[in-house]
DRENPAKOL-533579 format. One record per residue (C-alpha): x, y, z; residue number from 1. Coordinates in steps of 0.001 Angstrom, whole numbers, plus 500000, padded with zeros to 6 digits. Example, Ala and Ser with C-alpha at 12.3 -4.5 7.8 and 13.67 -1.06 7.14 Angstrom:
# residues 2
- 512300:495500:507800:1;
- 513670:498940:507140:2;
END
This chain:
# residues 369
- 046520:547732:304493:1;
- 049134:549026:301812:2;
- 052458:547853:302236:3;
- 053555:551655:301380:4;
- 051766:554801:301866:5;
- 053505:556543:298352:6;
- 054858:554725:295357:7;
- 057076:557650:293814:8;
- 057625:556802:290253:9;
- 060698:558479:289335:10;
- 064049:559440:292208:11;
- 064456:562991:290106:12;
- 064240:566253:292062:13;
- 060843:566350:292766:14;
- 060370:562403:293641:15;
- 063139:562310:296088:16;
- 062161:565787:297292:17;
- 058418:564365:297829:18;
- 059929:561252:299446:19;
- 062100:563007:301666:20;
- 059468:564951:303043:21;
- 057087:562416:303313:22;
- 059143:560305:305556:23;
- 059789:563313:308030:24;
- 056304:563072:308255:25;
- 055976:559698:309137:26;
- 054683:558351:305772:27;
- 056610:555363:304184:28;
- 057601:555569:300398:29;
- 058598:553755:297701:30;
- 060750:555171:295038:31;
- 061091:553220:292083:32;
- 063281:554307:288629:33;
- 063284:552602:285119:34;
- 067188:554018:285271:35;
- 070058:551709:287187:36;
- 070926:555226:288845:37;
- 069096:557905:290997:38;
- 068621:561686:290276:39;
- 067303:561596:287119:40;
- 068793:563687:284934:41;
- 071123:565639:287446:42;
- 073017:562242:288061:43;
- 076692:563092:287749:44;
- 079055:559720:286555:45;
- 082562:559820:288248:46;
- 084926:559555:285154:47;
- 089063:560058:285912:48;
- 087801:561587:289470:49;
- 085627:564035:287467:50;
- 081730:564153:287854:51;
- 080609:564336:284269:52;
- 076978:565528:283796:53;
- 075392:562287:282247:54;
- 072287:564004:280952:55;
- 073309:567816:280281:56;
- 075063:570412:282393:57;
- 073246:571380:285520:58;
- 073570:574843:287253:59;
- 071544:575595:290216:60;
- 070397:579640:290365:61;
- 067547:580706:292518:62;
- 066437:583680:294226:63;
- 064137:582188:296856:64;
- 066260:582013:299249:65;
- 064185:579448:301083:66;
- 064778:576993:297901:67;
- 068607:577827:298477:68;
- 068278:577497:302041:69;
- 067295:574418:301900:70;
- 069362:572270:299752:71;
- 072515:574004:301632:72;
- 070950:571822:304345:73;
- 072133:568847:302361:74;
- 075399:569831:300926:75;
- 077320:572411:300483:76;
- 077583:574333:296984:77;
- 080773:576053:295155:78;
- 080675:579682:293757:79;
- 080253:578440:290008:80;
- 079394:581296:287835:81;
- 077911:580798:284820:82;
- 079682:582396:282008:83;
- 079041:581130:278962:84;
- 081196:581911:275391:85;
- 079966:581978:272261:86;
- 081596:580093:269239:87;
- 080585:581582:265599:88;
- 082390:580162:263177:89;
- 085867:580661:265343:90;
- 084844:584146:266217:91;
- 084054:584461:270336:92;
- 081783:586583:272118:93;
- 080683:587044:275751:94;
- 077189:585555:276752:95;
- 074546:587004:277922:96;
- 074697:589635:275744:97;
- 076485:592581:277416:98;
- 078764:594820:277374:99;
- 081796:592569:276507:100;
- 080079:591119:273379:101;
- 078664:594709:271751:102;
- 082831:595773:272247:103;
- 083198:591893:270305:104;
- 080780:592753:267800:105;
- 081187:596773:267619:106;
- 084135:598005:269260:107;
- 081511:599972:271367:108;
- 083059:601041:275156:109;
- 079821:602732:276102:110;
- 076140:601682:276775:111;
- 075053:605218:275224:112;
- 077252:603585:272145:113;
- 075371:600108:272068:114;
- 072053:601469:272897:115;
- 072409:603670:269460:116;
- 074359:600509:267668:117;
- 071151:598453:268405:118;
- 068156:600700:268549:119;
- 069605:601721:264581:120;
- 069591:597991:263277:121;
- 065787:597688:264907:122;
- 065054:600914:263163:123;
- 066564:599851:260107:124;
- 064479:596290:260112:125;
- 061000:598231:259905:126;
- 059343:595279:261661:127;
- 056268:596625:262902:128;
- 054029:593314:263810:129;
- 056892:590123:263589:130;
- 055197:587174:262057:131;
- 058042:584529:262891:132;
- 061008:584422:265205:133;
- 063503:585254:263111:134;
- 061610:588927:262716:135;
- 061008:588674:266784:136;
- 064533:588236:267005:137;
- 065687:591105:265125:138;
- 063093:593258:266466:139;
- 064502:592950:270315:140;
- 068599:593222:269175:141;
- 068831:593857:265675:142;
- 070386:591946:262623:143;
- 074042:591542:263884:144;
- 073337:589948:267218:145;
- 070510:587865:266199:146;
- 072328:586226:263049:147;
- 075225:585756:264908:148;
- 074477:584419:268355:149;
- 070849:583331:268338:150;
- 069642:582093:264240:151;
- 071734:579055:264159:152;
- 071968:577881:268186:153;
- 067823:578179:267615:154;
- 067014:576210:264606:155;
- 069718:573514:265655:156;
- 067600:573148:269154:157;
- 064371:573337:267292:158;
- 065424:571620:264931:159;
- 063107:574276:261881:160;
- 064028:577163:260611:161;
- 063906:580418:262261:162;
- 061382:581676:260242:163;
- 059216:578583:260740:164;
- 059096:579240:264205:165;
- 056477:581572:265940:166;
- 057398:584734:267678:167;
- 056459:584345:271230:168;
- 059294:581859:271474:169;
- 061080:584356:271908:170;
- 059654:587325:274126:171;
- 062444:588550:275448:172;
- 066180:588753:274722:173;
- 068151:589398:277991:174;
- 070123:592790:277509:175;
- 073152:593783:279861:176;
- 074497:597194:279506:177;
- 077260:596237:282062:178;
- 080693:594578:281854:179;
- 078544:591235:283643:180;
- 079187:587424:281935:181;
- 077232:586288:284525:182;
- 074485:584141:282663:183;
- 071926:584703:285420:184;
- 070662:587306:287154:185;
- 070117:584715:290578:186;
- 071307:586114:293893:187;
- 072467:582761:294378:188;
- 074420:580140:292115:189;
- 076542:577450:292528:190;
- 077280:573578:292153:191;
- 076932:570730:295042:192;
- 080632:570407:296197:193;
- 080735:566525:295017:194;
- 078453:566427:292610:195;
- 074340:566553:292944:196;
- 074644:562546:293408:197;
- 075318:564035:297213:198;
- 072442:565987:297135:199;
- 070185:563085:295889:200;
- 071530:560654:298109:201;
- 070980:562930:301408:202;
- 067281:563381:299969:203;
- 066756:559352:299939:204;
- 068274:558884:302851:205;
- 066948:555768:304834:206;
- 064080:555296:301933:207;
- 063619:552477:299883:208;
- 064809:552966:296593:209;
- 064654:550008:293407:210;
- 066355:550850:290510:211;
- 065727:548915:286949:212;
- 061905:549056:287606:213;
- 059620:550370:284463:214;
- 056304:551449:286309:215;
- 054742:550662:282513:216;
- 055820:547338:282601:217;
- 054646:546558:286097:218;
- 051714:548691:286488:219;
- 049315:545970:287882:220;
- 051340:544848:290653:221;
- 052906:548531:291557:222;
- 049482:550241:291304:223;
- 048337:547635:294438:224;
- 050928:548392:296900:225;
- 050716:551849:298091:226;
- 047763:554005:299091:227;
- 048822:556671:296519:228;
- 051455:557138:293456:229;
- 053406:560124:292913:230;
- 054189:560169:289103:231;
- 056612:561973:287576:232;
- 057355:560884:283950:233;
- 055192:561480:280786:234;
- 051747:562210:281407:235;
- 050863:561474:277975:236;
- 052158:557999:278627:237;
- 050208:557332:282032:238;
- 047415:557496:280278:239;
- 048251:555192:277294:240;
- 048640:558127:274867:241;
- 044350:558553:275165:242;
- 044388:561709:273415:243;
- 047407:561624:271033:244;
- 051316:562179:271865:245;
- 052740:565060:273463:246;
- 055822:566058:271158:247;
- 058873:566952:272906:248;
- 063009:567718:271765:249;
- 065691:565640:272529:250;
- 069133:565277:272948:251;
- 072483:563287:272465:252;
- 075352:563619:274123:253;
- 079249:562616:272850:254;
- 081663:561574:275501:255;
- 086088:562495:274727:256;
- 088328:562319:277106:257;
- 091789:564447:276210:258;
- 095041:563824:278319:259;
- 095194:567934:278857:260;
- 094786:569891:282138:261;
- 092367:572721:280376:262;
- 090713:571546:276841:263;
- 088257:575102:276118:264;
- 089370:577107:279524:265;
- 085771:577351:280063:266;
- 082584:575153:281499:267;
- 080357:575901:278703:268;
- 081089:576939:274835:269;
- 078006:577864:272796:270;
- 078310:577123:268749:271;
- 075977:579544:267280:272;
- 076654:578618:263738:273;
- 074034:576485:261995:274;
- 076920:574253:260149:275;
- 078138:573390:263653:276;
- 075992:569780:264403:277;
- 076754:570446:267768:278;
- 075193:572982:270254:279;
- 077707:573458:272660:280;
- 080737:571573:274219:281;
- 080614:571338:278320:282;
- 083958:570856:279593:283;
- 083256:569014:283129:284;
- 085940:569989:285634:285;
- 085428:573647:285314:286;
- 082659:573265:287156:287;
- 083920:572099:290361:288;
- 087503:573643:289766:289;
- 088736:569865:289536:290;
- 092371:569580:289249:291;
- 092707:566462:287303:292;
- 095214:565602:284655:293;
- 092631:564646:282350:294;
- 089547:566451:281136:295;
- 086101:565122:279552:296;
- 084174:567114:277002:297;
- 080276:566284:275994:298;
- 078986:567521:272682:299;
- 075422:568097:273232:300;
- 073173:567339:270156:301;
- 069717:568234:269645:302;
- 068083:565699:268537:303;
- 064029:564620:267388:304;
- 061874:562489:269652:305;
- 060708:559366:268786:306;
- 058695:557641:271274:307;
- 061367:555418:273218:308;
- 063542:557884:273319:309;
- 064296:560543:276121:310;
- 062703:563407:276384:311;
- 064259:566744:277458:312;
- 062171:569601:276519:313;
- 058422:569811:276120:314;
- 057663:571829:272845:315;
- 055171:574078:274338:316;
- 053567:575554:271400:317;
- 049686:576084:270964:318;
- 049100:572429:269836:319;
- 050662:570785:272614:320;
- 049268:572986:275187:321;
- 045989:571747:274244:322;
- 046610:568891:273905:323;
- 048554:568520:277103:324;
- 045195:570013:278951:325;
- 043304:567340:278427:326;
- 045428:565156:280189:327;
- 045983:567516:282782:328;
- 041981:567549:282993:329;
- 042139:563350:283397:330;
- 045291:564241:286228:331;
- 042859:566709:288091:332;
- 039978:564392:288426:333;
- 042885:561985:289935:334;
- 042362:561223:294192:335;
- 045354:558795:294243:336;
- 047930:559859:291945:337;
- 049772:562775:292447:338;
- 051549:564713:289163:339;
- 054468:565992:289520:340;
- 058268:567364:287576:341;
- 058907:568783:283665:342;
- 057323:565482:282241:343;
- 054086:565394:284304:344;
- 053200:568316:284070:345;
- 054665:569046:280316:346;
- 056342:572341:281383:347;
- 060504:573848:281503:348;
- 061247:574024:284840:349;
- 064678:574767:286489:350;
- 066003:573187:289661:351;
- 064825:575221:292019:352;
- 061302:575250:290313:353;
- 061091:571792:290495:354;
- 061998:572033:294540:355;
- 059363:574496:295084:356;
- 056847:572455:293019:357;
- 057394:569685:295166:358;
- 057472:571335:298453:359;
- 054248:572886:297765:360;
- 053001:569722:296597:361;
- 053780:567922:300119:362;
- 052453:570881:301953:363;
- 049185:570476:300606:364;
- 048981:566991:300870:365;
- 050012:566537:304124:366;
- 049230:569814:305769:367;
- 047263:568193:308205:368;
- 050029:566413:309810:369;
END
């Protein structure tokens, strides 16, 4: 007999979600984390009474309103808005791109106005068959957006040039012809009331939980104590790199803390220049409407990945694809470990993906009780 019937490597969304789950169905679970904190990387840290998003700002959209449904079951969420501004070089625009930013850019007041402002710079391009991003780019919005508000935000999170990049980056540029800042087009959005440590915390509820355990560096042992493992970091490095690295971005992150009530009178500020090291400064409290005397900034920097290092984003391009399914053809063959979450399964998901992933993933493996 096991001494647990799941060891869940990793207490981000979709191993406490998995855990959770599993216990209401009578299974027992072990949730282990190289980290000294839970949540991965939607752990909030309580700084001056403010919940500062340790790993990158976290906004939870869906329109499955099962997904929404359901973590309302654990705590309750503000009416957060995302409405990103845009920083060029002190000018500031409205993001997504709508209304408000073609009057920024243009002085337009109608949509008939920025249709014609945007379908003439497209025109004007003669891109026929766009070989990079850059000419994707320009093709979707034209010259003045794309030089503006996308070229330098892009190559500092790719960390190439535009024009190194290929095109299906970029398929599709989100066009509003309303007066709408609302970043998403989610029926519902908002931030856990308290921070998502609440959220993770219901989720592990009456589980066991050790923190400061590398699965890597205790694999023998851990691999012997539970029937099955639910995985959820690098897939790459479960199996010892076999085929080659999987390349991914990543990030750094600059803490300030400003004796002011407001510092940027918004959550999020974009800087789309390329001279700007910094992609965007994420001012904490306006996220939860905290009325603090204080307020805490994070510069977020792209950054390369080295291995040791965290990883963020997978770089999905052709050669990691590929590369990434042969593991996934190793994971497949797999009857006790169970992949799971961005890393495992080398893929961008949001919140709410993540959820559903790991619903689904419980459903099928214990449908039968």
């Amino acid at each position: 007999m096991k001494q647990y019937d799941y060891l869940i490597v990793g207490s981000g969304l979709f191993g406490s979600v998995f855990a959770h789950e599993a216990k209401k169905r009578g299974k027992i679970c072990l949730v282990i984390d190289k980290r000294n904190t839970t949540g991965g990387n939607i752990f909030c840290e309580k700084i001056h009474d403010i919940n500062v998003h340790k790993y990158g700002a976290h906004i939870f959209h869906t329109s499955n309103k099962k997904i929404w449904d359901y973590v309302n079951n654990f705590v309750e969420f503000n009416k957060y808005i995302n409405s990103p501004i845009a920083n060029y070089k002190g000018e500031l625009y409205n993001l997504p791109f709508n209304m408000n930013t073609f009057y920024q850019l243009w002085g337009t007041k109608t949509p008939l106005e920025a249709k014609e402002k945007i379908s003439l710079q497209i025109e004007k391009s003669n891109i026929k068959e766009p070989k990079n991003l850059e000419e994707q780019a320009i093709k979707l919005v034209g010259e003045d957006i794309y030089f503006k508000l996308i070229k330098g935000y892009t190559e500092k999170q790719w960390g190439k040039k535009a024009t190194e990049l290929p095109p299906f980056i970029i398929k599709r540029l989100p066009v509003r012809f309303t007066f709408d800042n609302n970043y998403f087009n989610d029926k519902y959005q908002g931030i856990p009331i308290g921070g998502y440590n609440l959220l993770i915390d219901k989720l592990l509820e009456g589980i066991e939980v050790k923190l400061n355990i590398n699965f890597f560096h205790n694999r023998n042992e851990l691999e012997k104590i539970a029937n099955k493992i639910v995985f959820t970091g690098m897939i790459d490095e479960f199996y010892e790199y076999k085929y080659g690295m999987l390349e991914y971005r990543s990030l750094k992150f600059e803490n300030e803390v400003f004796d002011l009530e407001n510092y940027q009178g918004n959550a999020v500020v974009n800087y789309t220049d390329y001279e700007t090291p910094f992609t965007r400064i994420i001012e904490h409290k306006h996220f939860e409407n905290n009325y603090s005397t204080k307020t805490i900034i994070t510069r977020e920097y792209p950054a390369c990945w080295r291995k040791g290092d965290e990883p963020y984003y997978p770089i999905n391009d052709d050669k990691n694809n590929s590369l990434y399914n042969k593991y996934k053809i190793l994971a497949d063959s797999e009857t006790n470990v169970i992949f799971g979450g961005r890393l495992a399964q080398y893929k961008y998901y949001d919140m709410h993906n993540v959820i559903e992933e790991a619903l689904n993933t419980v459903e099928k493996e214990l449908s039968q009780i």
